[in-house]
VOSESE-159001 format. One record per residue (C-alpha): residue in three letters; y, z, x. Coordinates in steps of 0.05 Angstrom, whole numbers, plus 5000, padded with zeros to 4 digits. Layout:
N
NODE    aa   north     up   east
NODE   ALA       Y      Z      X
...
! end
This chain:
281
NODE    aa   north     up   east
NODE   UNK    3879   4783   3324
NODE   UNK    3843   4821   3267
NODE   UNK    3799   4884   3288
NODE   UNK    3731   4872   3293
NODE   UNK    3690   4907   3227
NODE   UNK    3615   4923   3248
NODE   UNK    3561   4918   3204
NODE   UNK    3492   4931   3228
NODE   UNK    3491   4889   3294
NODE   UNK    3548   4831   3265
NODE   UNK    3616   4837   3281
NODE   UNK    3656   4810   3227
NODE   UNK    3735   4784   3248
NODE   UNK    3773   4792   3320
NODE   UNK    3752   4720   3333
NODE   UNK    3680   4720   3321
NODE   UNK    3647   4655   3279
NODE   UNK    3660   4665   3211
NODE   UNK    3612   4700   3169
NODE   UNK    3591   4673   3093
NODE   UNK    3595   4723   3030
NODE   UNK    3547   4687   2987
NODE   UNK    3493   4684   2923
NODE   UNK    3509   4680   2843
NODE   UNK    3556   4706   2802
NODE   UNK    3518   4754   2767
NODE   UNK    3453   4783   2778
NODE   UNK    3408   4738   2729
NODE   UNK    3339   4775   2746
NODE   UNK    3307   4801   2800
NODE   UNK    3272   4730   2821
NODE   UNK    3321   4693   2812
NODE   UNK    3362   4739   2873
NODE   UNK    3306   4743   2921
NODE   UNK    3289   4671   2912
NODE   UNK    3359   4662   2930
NODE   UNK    3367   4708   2981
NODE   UNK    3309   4682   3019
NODE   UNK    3340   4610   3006
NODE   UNK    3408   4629   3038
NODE   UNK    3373   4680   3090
NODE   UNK    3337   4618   3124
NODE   UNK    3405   4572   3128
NODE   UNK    3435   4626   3155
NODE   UNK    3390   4654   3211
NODE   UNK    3378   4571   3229
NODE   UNK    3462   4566   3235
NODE   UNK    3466   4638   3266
NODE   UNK    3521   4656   3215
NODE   UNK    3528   4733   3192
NODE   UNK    3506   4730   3107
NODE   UNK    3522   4785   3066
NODE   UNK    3484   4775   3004
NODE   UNK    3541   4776   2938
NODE   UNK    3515   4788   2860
NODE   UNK    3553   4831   2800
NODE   UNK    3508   4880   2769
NODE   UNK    3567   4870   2719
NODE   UNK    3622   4822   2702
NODE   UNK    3676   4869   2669
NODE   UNK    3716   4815   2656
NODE   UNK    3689   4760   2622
NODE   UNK    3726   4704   2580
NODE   UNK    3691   4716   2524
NODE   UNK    3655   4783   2490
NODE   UNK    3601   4743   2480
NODE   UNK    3588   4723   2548
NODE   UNK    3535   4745   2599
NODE   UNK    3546   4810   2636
NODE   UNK    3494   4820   2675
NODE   UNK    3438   4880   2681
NODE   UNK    3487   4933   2693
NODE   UNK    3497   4991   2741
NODE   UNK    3422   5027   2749
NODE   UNK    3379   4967   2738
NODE   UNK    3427   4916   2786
NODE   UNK    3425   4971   2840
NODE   UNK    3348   4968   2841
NODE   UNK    3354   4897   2847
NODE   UNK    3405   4891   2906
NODE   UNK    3360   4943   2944
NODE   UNK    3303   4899   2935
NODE   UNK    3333   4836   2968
NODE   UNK    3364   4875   3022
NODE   UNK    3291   4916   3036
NODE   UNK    3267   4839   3023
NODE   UNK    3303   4798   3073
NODE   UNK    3339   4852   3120
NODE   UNK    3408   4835   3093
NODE   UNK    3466   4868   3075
NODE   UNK    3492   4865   3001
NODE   UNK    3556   4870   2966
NODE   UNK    3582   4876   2893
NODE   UNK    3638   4892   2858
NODE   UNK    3659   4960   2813
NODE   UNK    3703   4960   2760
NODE   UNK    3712   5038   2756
NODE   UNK    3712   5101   2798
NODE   UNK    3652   5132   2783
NODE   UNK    3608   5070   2803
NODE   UNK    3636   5077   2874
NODE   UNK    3590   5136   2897
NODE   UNK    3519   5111   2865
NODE   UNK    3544   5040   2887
NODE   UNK    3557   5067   2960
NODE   UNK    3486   5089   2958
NODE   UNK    3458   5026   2960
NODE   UNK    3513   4970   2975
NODE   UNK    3549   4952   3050
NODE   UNK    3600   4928   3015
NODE   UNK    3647   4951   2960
NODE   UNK    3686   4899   2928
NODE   UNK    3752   4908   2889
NODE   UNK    3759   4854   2834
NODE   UNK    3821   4815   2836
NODE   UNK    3840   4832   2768
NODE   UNK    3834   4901   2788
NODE   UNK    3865   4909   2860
NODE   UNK    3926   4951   2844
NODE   UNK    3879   5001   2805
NODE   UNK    3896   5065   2850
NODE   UNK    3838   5104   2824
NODE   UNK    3786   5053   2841
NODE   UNK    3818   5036   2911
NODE   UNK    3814   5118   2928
NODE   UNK    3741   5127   2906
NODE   UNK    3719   5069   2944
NODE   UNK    3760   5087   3007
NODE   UNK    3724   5158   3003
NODE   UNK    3647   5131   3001
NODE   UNK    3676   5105   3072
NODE   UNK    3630   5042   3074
NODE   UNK    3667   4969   3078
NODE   UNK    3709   4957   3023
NODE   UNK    3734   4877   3006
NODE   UNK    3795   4881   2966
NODE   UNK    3801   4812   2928
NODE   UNK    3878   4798   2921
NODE   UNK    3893   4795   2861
NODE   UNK    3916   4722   2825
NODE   UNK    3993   4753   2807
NODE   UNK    4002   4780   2877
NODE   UNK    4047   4757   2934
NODE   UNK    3999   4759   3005
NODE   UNK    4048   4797   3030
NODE   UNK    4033   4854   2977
NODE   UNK    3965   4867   2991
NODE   UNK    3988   4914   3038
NODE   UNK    3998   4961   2991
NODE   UNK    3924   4960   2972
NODE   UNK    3905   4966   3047
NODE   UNK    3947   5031   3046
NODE   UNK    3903   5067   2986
NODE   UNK    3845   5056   3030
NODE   UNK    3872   5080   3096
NODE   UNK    3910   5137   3076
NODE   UNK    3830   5167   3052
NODE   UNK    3811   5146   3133
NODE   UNK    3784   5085   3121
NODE   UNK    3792   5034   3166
NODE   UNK    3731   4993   3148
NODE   UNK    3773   4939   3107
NODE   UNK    3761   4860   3087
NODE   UNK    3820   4827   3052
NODE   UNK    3803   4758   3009
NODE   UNK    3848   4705   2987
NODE   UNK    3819   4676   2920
NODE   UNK    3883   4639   2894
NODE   UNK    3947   4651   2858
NODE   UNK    3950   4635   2782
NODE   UNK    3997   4577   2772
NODE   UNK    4005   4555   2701
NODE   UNK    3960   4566   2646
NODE   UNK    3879   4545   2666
NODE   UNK    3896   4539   2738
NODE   UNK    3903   4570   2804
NODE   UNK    3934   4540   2872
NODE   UNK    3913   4574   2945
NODE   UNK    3975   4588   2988
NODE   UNK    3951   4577   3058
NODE   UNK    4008   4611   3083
NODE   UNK    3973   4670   3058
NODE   UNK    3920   4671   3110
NODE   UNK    3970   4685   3168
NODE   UNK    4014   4735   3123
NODE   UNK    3951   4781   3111
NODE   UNK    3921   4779   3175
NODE   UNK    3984   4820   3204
NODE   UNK    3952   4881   3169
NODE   UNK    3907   4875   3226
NODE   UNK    3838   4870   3180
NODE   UNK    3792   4808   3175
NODE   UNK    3820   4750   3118
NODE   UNK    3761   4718   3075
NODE   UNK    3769   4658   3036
NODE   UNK    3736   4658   2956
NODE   UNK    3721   4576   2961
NODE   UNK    3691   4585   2899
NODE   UNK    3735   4619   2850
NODE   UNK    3799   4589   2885
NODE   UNK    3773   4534   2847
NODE   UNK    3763   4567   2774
NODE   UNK    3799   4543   2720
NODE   UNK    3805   4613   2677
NODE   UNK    3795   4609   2609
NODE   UNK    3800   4526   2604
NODE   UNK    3726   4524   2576
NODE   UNK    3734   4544   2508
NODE   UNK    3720   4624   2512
NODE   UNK    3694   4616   2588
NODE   UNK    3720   4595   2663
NODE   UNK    3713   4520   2683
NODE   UNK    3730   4499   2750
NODE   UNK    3726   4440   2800
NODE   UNK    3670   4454   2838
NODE   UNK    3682   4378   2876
NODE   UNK    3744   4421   2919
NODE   UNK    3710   4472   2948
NODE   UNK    3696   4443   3005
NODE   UNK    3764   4413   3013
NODE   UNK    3788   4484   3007
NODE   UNK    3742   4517   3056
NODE   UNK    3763   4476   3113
NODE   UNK    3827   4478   3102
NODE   UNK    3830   4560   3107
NODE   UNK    3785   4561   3167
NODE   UNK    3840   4514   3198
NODE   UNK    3891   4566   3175
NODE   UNK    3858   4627   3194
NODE   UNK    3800   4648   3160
NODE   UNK    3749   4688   3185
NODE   UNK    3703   4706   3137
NODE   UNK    3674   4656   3068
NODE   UNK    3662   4675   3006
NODE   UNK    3621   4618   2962
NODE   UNK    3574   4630   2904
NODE   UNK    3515   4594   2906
NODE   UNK    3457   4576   2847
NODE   UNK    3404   4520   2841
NODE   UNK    3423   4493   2790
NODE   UNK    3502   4513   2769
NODE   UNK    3510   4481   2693
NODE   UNK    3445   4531   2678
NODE   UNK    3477   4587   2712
NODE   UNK    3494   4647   2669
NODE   UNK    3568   4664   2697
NODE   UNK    3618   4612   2737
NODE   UNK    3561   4560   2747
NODE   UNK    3630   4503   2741
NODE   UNK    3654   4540   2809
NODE   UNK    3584   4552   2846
NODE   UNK    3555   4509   2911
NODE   UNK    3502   4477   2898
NODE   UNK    3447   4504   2931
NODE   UNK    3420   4447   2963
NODE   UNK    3488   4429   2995
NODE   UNK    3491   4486   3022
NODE   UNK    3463   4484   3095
NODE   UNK    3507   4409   3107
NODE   UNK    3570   4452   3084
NODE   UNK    3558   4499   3124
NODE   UNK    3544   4459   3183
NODE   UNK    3608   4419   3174
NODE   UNK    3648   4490   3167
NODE   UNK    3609   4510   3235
NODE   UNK    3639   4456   3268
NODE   UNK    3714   4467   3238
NODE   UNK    3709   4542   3255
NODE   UNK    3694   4522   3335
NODE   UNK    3756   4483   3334
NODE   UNK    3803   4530   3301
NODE   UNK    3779   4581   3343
NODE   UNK    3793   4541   3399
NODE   UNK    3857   4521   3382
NODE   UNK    3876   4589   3370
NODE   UNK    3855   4619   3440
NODE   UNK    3899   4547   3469
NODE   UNK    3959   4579   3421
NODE   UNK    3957   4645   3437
NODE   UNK    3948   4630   3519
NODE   UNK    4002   4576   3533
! end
């Protein structure tokens, strides 16, 4: 069993319901993220499931130059503290480089490590050292096994306050496939496993100069890793995805969200179940 990782009065992992990492892609405007926050903060408290509310204040690594970034460091900072002074939720976003981690840590729960950038030593330390939660996306040319290494950068600063996240492995050009055996693999390390449903299901670069993806999956995929182990989701949500300004191809829709998530409730029960019936013969 994973150690449990408190935030605020949740317990994330060590056999608790699964908690949902969820909102866009990319900060579009201030509106737009507490109109979805509230959105996702009243399926959540209905379902009792943990939300930790997710949007860039950049996307680093976009297909194209040309694409949508988002507001940036200052101005997407403001924002995130509005929708968690807004709706009394935690927030999380990623940083592409070391000196973000401190002003980020000022205002974010969670750190995130992009997958693209989870063997970046530098970034790994400065996030360890803000000692708030840090979610360290395995990256898509990684073995699971191998995240370990990543888990080391953080501890060896004394943090303990680790999330590890599955988000595919690139298979091919365009495509990535999700090794469930992954799930059990990184969960030895001892720190909760969460499942990206969403970009598990990109297809990088296949849009001519931006990500497609096959949004119709995700909830295949979700199921399936809460059968194998997952304890924590991660699924990007808009209103309206072929408007949205960043991996709208790979987002929930927003008003499928609460019957998702009510099917995934009921999965979650079971696998918990079945887990406690495994591990007490």
């Amino acid at each position: 069993m994973t150690q449990i990782i408190r935030l605020g009065d949740w317990h994330l992992g060590g056999g608790h319901p699964f908690f949902l990492i969820s909102g866009p892609c990319v900060i579009e405007s201030e509106q737009h993220c507490l109109n979805l926050a509230s959105s996702l903060a009243e399926i959540c408290r209905t379902l009792k499931i943990p939300l930790i509310f997710k949007a860039s204040f950049d996307k680093a690594n976009r297909t194209s130059i040309d694409s949508y970034r988002g507001p940036g460091l200052e101005k997407g900072l403001e924002i995130l503290q509005k929708v968690k002074d807004s709706h009394q939720i935690p927030v999380l976003s990623d940083i592409h480089e070391a000196s973000q981690a401190k002003p980020a840590a000022a205002v974010l729960d969670i750190l995130q490590i992009p997958a693209f950038l989870s063997r970046q030593t530098d970034l790994l330390e400065a996030a360890a050292k803000t000692k708030r939660i840090v979610n360290i996306k395995k990256g898509q040319f990684l073995a699971p096994g191998d995240i370990r290494f990543a888990i080391e950068k953080i501890e060896r600063h004394d943090n303990h306050q680790i999330l590890v996240t599955e988000r595919g492995v690139s298979f091919g050009y365009h495509n990535l496939v999700v090794d469930f055996r992954s799930f059990p693999v990184m969960k030895k390390f001892g720190y909760p496993v969460v499942f990206d449903a969403t970009h598990s299901v990109q297809l990088p670069g296949a849009g001519s100069g931006r990500s497609s993806g096959q949004s119709e999956f995700i909830p295949v995929l979700a199921r399936a890793a809460l059968a194998a182990g997952a304890e924590g989701l991660f699924m990007e949500t808009h209103e309206d995805p072929p408007r949205a300004l960043s991996d709208g191809a790979n987002a929930v829709r927003l008003d499928d969200m609460r019957q998702l998530l009510e099917e995934l409730l009921e999965l979650d029960q079971l696998a918990r179940q079945r887990s406690r019936w495994s591990s007490n013969p």
